[in-house]
N, C-alpha and C positions, 0 to 999 in steps of 0.2 A: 381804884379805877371805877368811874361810872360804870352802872347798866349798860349807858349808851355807847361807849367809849373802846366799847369790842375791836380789834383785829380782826377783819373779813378778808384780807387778803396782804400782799405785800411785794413789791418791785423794786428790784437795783438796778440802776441804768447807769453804764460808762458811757465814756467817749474815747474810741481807741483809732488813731491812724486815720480819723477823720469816717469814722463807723459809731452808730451809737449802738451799743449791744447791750441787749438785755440780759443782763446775769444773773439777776434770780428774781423768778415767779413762784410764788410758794401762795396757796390756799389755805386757810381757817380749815380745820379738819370737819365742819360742818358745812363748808360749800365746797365739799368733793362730792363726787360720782353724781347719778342720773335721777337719783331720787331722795328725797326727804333732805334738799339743802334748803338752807335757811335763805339764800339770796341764789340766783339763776347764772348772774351775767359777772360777778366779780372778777373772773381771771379774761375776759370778754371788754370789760373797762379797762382793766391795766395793761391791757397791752393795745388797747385802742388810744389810750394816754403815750404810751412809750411810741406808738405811731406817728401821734400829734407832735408827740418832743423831738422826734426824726427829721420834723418838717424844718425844726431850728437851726440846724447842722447847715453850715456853709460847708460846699465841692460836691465833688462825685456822686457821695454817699448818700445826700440831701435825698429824705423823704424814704429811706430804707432804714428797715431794724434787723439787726442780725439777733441769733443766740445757736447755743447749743441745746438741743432737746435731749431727754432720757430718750433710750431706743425705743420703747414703750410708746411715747406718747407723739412719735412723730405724724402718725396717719393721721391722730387726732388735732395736731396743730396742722396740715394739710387740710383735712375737710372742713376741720370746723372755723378757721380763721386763714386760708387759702393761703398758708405760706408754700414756701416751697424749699425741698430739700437741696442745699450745694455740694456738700461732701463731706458723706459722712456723717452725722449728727448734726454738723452745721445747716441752719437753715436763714431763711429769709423770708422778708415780707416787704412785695416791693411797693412804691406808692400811689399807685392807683386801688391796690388791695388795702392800703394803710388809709387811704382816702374814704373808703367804703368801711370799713371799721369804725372809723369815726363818726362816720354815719350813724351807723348802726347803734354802738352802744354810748357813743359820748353826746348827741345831738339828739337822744331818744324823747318823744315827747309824753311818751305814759312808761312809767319802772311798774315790772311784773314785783 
């Protein structure tokens, strides 16, 4: 493997019942936590991508991404990417929030 060619992060996206759900979000163990990551925005792109992919979806669901969060990290998918909690672990991110993500990190015109 290249220098260049690092793993920074990683997304599995379904399509279930006409729901795209994102089944796993996993970080490079170097862009975890608040301080000394190598990249700022990686888990902030791929799920501003899984947003984008939402918008693909023909019915109901169109423009929504579900997943299951660790108990831990619910407040933090709450403030920091305004999803919202459905039940239980389950959460969501409806599409005007999925709108604005994409904004934010896929449309960005300067990378920190």
């Amino acid at each position: 493997m290249n220098k260049r060619d690092k793993i920074e992060g990683v997304l599995a996206l379904k399509v279930e019942n006409g729901m795209l759900i994102m089944d796993v979000l996993e970080l490079a163990p170097h862009n975890i936590g608040s301080q000394n990551k190598k990249f700022n925005y990686v888990a902030g792109c791929l799920i501003a991508f899984a947003c984008r992919e939402s918008f693909k979806i023909e019915g109901d669901y169109r423009g929504f991404l579900t997943f299951v969060s660790k108990t831990k990290l619910i407040n933090w998918y709450q403030n920091k990417y305004g999803a919202k909690q459905a039940l239980g672990q389950r959460m969501y991110i409806d599409w005007e929030t999925g709108q604005r993500l994409i904004e934010e990190y896929l449309n960005r015109q300067k990378i920190d």
